[in-house]
BASE-546059 format. One line per field, with one value per residue (C-alpha): residue in one letter; x, y, z. Coordinates in nm, 3 decimals. Example, Ala and Ser with C-alpha at 12.3 -4.5 7.8 and 13.67 -1.06 7.14 Angstrom:
BEGIN
drenke	a, s
px	1.230, 1.367
py	-0.450, -0.106
pz	0.780, 0.714
***
This chain:
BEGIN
drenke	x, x, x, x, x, x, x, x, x, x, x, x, x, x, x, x, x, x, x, x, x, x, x, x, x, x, x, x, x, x, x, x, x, x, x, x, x, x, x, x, x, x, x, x, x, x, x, x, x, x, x, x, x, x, x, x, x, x, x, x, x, x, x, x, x, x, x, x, x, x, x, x, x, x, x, x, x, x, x, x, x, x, x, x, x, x, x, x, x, x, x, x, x, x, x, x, x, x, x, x, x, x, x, x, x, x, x, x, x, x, x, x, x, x, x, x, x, x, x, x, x, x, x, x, x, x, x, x, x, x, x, x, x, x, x, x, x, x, x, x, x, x, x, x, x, x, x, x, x, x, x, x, x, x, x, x, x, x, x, x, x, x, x, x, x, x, x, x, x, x, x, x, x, x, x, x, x, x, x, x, x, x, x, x, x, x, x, x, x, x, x, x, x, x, x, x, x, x, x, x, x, x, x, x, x, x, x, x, x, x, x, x, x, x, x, x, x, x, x, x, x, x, x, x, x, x, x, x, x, x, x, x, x, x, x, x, x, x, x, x, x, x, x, x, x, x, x, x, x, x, x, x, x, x, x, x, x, x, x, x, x, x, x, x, x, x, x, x, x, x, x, x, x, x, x, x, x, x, x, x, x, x, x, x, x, x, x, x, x, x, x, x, x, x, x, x, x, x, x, x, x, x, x, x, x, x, x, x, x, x, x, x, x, x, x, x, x, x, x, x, x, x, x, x, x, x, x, x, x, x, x, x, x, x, x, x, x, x, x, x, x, x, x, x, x, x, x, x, x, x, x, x, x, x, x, x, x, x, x, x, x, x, x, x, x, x, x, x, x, x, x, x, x, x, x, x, x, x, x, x, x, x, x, x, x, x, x, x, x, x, x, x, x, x, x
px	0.000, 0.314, 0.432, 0.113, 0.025, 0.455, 0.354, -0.019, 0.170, 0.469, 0.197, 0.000, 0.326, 0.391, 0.019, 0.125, 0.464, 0.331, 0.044, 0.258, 0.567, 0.244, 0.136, 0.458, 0.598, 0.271, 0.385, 0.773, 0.645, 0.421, 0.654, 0.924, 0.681, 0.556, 0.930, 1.072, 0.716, 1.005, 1.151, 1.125, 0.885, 1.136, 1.398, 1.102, 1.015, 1.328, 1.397, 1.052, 1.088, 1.511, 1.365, 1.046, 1.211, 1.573, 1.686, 1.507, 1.605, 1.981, 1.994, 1.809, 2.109, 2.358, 2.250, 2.186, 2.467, 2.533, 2.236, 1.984, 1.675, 1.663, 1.650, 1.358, 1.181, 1.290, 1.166, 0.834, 0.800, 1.071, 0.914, 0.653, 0.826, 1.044, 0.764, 0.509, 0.784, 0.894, 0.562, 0.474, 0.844, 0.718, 0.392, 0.504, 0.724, 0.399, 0.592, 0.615, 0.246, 0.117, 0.362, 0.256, -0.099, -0.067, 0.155, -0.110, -0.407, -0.183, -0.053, -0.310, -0.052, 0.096, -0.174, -0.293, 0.043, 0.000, -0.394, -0.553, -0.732, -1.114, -0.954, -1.051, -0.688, -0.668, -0.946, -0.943, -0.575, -0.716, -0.983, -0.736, -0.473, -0.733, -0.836, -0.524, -0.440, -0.760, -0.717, -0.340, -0.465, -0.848, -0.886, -0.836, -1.137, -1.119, -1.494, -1.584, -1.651, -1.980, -2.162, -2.502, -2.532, -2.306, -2.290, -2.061, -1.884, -1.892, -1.888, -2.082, -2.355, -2.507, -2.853, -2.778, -3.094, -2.969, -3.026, -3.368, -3.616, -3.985, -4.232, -4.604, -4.867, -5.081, -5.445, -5.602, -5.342, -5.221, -4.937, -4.607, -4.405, -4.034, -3.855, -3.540, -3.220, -3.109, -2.773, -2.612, -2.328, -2.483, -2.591, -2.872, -3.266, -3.512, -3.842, -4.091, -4.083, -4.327, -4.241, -4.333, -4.205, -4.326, -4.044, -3.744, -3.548, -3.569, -3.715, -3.619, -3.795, -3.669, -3.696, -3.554, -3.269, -3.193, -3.181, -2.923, -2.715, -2.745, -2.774, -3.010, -2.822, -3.056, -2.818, -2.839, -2.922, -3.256, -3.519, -3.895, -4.078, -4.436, -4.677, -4.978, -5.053, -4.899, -4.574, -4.275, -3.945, -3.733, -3.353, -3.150, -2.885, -2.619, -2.740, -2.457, -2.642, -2.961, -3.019, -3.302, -3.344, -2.950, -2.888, -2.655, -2.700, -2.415, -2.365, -2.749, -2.894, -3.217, -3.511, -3.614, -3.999, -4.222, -4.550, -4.396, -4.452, -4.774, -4.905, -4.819, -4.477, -4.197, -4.134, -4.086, -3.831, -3.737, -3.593, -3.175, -3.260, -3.509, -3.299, -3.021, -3.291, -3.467, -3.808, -4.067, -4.439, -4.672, -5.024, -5.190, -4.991, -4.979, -4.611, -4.296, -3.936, -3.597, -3.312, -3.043, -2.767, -2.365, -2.149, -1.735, -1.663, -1.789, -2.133, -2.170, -2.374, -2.414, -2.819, -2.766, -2.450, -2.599, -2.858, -2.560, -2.348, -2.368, -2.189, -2.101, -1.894, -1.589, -1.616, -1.837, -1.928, -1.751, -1.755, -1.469, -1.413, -1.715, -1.485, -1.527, -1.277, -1.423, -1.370, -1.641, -1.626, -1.833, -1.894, -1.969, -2.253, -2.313, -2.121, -1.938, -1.604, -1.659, -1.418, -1.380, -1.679, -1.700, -1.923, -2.151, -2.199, -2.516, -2.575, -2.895, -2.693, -2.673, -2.319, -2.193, -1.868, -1.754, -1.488, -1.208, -1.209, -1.181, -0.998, -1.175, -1.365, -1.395, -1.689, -1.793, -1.496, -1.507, -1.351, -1.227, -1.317, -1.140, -1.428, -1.313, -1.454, -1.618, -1.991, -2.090, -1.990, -1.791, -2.035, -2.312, -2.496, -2.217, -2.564, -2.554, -2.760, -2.651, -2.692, -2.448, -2.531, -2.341, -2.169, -2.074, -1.923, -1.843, -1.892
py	0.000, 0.212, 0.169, 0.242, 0.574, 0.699, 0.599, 0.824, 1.100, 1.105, 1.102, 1.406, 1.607, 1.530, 1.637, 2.016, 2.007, 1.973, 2.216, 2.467, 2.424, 2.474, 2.829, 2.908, 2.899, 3.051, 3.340, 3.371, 3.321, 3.656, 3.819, 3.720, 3.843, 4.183, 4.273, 4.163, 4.151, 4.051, 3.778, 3.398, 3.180, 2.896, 3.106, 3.223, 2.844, 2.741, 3.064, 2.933, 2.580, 2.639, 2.887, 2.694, 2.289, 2.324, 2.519, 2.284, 1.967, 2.189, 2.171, 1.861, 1.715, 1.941, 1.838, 1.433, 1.375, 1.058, 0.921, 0.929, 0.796, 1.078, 1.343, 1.203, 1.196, 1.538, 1.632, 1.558, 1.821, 2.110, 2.251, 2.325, 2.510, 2.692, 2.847, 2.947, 3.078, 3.290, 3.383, 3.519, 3.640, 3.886, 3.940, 4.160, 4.388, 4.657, 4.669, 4.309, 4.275, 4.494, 4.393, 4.063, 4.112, 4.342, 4.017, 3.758, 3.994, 3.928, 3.533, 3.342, 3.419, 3.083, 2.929, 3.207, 3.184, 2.812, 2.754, 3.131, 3.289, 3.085, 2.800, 2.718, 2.654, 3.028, 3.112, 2.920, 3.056, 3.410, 3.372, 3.158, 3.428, 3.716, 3.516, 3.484, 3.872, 3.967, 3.807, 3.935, 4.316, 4.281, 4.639, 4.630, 4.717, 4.650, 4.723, 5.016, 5.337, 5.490, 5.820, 5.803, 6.099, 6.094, 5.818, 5.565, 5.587, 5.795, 6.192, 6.348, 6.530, 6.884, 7.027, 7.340, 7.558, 7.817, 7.604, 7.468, 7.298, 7.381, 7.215, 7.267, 7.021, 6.920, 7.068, 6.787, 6.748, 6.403, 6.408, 6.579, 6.606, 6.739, 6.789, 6.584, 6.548, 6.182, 6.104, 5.809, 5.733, 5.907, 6.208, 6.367, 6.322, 6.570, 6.397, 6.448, 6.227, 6.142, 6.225, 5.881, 5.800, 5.427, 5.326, 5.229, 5.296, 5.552, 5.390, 5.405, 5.305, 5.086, 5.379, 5.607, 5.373, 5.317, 5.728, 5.744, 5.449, 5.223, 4.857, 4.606, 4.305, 3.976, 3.849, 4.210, 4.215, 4.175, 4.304, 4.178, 4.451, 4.497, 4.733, 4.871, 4.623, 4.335, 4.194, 4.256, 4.140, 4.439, 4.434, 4.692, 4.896, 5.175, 5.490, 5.800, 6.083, 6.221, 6.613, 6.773, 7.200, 7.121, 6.905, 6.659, 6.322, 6.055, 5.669, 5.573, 5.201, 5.225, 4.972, 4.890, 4.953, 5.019, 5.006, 5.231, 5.564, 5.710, 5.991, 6.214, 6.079, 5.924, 5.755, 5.732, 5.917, 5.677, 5.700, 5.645, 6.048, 6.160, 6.060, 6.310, 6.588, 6.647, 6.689, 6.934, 6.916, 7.149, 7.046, 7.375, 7.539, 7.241, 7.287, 7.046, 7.179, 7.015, 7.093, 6.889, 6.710, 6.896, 6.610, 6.667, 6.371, 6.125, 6.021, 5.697, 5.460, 5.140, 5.175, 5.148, 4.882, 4.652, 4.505, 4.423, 4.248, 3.940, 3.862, 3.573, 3.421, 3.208, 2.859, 2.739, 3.087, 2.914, 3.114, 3.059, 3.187, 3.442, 3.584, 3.579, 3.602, 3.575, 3.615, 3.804, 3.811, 4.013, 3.937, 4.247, 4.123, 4.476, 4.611, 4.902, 4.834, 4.938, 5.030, 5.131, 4.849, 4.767, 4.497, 4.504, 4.196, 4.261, 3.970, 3.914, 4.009, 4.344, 4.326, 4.501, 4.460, 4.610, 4.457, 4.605, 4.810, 4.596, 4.881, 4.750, 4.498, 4.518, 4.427, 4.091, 4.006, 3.930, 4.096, 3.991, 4.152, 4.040, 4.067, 3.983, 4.077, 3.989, 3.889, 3.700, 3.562, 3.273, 3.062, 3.211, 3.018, 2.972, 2.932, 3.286, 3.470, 3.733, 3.933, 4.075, 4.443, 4.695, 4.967, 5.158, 5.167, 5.305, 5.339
pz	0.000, 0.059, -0.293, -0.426, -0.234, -0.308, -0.652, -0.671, -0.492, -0.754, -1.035, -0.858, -0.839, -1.220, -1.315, -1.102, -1.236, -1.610, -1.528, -1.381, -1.637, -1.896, -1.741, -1.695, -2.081, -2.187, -1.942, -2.096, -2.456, -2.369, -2.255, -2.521, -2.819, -2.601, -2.515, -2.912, -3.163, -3.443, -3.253, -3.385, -3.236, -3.227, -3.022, -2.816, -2.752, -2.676, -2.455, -2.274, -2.263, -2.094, -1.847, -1.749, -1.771, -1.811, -1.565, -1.302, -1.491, -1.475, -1.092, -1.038, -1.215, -1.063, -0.714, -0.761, -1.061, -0.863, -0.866, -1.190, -0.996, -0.757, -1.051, -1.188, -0.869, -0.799, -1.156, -1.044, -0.754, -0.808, -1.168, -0.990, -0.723, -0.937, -1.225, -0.909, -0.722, -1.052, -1.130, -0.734, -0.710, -1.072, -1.029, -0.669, -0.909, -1.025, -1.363, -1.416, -1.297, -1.591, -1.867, -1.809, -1.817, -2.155, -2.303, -2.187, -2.394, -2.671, -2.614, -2.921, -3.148, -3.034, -3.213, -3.477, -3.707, -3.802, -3.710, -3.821, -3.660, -3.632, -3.525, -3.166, -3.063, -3.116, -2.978, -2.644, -2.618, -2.632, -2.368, -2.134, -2.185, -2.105, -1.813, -1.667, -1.765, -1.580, -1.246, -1.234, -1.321, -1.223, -1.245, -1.637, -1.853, -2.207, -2.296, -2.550, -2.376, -2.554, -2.515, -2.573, -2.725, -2.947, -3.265, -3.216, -3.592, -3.863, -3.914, -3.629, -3.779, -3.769, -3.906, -4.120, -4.070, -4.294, -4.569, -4.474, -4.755, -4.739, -4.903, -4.953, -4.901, -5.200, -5.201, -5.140, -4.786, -4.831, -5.027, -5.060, -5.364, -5.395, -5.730, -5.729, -5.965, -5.979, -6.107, -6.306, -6.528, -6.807, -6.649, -6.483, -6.487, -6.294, -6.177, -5.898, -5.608, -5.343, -5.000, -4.815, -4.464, -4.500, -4.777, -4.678, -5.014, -5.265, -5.584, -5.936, -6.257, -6.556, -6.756, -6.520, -6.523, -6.898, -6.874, -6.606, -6.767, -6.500, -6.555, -6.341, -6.410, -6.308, -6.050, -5.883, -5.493, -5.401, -5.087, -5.023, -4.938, -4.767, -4.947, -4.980, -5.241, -5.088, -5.059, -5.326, -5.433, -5.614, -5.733, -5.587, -5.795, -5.710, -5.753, -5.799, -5.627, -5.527, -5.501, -5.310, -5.350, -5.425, -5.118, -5.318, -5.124, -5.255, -5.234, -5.277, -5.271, -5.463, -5.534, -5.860, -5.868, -6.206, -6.016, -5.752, -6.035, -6.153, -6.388, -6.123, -5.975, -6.074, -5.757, -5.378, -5.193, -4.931, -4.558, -4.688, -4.870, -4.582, -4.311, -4.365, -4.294, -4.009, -4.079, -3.945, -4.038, -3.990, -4.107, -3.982, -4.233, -4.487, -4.516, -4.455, -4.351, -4.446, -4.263, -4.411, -4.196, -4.205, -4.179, -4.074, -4.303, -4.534, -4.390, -4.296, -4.602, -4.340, -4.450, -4.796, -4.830, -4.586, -4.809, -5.075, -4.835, -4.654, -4.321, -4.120, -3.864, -4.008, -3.822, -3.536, -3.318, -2.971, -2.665, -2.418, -2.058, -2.168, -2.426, -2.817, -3.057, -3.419, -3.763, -3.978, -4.335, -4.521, -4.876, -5.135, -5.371, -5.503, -5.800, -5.618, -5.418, -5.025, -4.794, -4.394, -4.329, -3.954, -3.854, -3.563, -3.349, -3.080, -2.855, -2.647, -2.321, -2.431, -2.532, -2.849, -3.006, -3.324, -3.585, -3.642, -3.987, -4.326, -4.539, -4.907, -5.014, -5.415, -5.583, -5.532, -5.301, -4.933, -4.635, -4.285, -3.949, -3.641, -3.383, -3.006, -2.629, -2.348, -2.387, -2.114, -1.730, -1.722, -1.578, -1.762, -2.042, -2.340, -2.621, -2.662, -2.954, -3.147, -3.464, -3.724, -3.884, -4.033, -3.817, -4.073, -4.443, -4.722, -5.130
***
């Protein structure tokens, strides 16, 4: 019974000793690639692998050269001793305490080089490296600081008064009709639009179309729609610019719709135009008041590019230690290249985390977002839903 209890307790001590050497390279290999990014993973391996194994194997030797069989039983206790008492020796040193945790943040590129990045080595690596980063600096917070009242991307917007639209009511009060300039590869067509909060898109005729020069190939995007009349499928085409009382709105996704004109109208002016005014009614006075948006930048197009893209998660969506770390693609299906897309990725815990920026994506290409955060407890339910939209892009 002696034998066999010596012989559970050396086994124990090896299970520590490997656990411990285990944490303990993951540690050096950190802090290897934060101290050198440009190092080589094989000298950073066998930098980790000397400090963490050798240099106890070194003075288990050094202290029983005489006898073999006591190294190896020594080998099963003093790794273990040696990385924790490096690790609690480092961790007391404030310097070494946050350097490490930064390195840990950083350690799935262990995995990433050879597996990429969706591969759950990689990701379990990530969320077992932020783990460990966290309870060493607890006080770290990596989650994305938001004011409310301010947009979270794209050129923060202003309402020019000064150059205010207003628009009478027809006689009969229920309809509103603005003069618009569309523009196309072929150049400009004037027609009268109806003002109608319920679209979502701006619509465009066939033969409004063939004017501008643009093409509705067969295979373009398409959106079901609900209607008045019942329920609708329309292809969607690029659509250069849109100018309201010389408002010039660019970058336009608009819906292909022949039963969407009449004798009087040409077709619908939908919320992507009327959402860069804000809009004042006054039915007393049966008038309507435009006051277009000022934007510092490029406004964001996320409405209009998001029905010509499709997104996903690369691989299985896994959830580890509450953290994600995933790989969006986004695939252009429109004919326009995009560029500065962010995805969003909203999960049913309230929890929002944005991509990071895919520079372009030509047309009919696909992009890569590296998506990572916390989005749940550790102990919380890992099924967790979610949704992918568009934070913002680009034509």
């Amino acid at each position: 019974m002696k034998n066999v209890a010596l012989a559970l307790v050396w086994v124990l001590l090896s299970l520590i000793s490997l656990s411990t050497v285990a944490l303990a390279t993951l540690v050096v290999l950190a802090l290897g690639r934060h101290a050198h990014d440009q190092a080589s993973a094989v000298w950073l391996w066998v930098l980790a692998l000397f400090l963490t194994l050798g240099m106890p194997l070194v003075l288990a030797a050094w202290k029983h050269a005489e006898d073999p069989r006591r190294i190896s039983t020594t080998m099963a206790w003093l790794p273990a001793v040696w990385n924790v008492g490096a690790i609690v020796f480092g961790l007391q040193l404030v310097p070494i305490r946050d350097i490490t945790a930064d390195a840990l943040r950083d350690v799935e590129w262990v995995a990433q080089g050879r597996l990429g990045d969706a591969h759950p080595a990689t990701r379990a690596m990530s969320a077992f490296g932020h783990e460990a980063a966290d309870r060493i600096d607890p006080d770290f917070d990596d989650a994305l600081e938001i004011d409310p009242t301010q947009p979270v991307f794209g050129a923060r917007a202003r309402v020019d008064v000064d150059r205010a639209i207003v628009v009478p009511f027809e006689e009969a009060g229920t309809a509103i009709v603005l003069d618009v300039e569309l523009a196309g590869p072929d150049g400009e067509v004037t027609a009268k639009y109806l003002f109608d909060t319920g679209a979502s898109f701006t619509t465009i005729t066939r033969t409004t179309a063939n004017a501008l020069g643009i093409d509705v190939p067969d295979d373009a995007p398409t959106l079901s729609f609900n209607t008045a009349t019942g329920r609708r499928e329309s292809r969607m085409v690029y659509l250069d610019a849109v100018s309201v009382e010389g408002v010039r709105i660019e970058g336009l996704l608009v819906s292909v719709c022949d039963t969407c004109a009449n004798e009087r109208t040409d077709g619908l002016l939908g919320l992507n135009v009327t959402r860069e005014f804000v809009v004042e009614m006054d039915y007393q006075s049966q008038r309507m008041r435009l006051a277009p948006r000022l934007h510092d930048g490029p406004p964001n197009r996320a409405y209009d590019i998001e029905p010509v893209i499709q997104m996903q998660t690369e691989g299985r969506p896994e959830i580890w230690l509450g953290r994600v770390r995933w790989v969006v693609t986004v695939e252009n299906q429109g004919s326009r290249p995009l560029r500065d897309v962010i995805p969003r990725v909203e999960f049913t815990t309230g929890v929002v985390l944005y991509g990071a920026p895919i520079a372009e994506i030509p047309a009919h290409s696909t992009g890569r977002s590296l998506v990572e955060g916390k989005v749940a407890e550790r102990d919380a339910d890992q099924e967790v839903e979610f949704t992918l939209t568009l934070a913002e892009g680009h034509w």
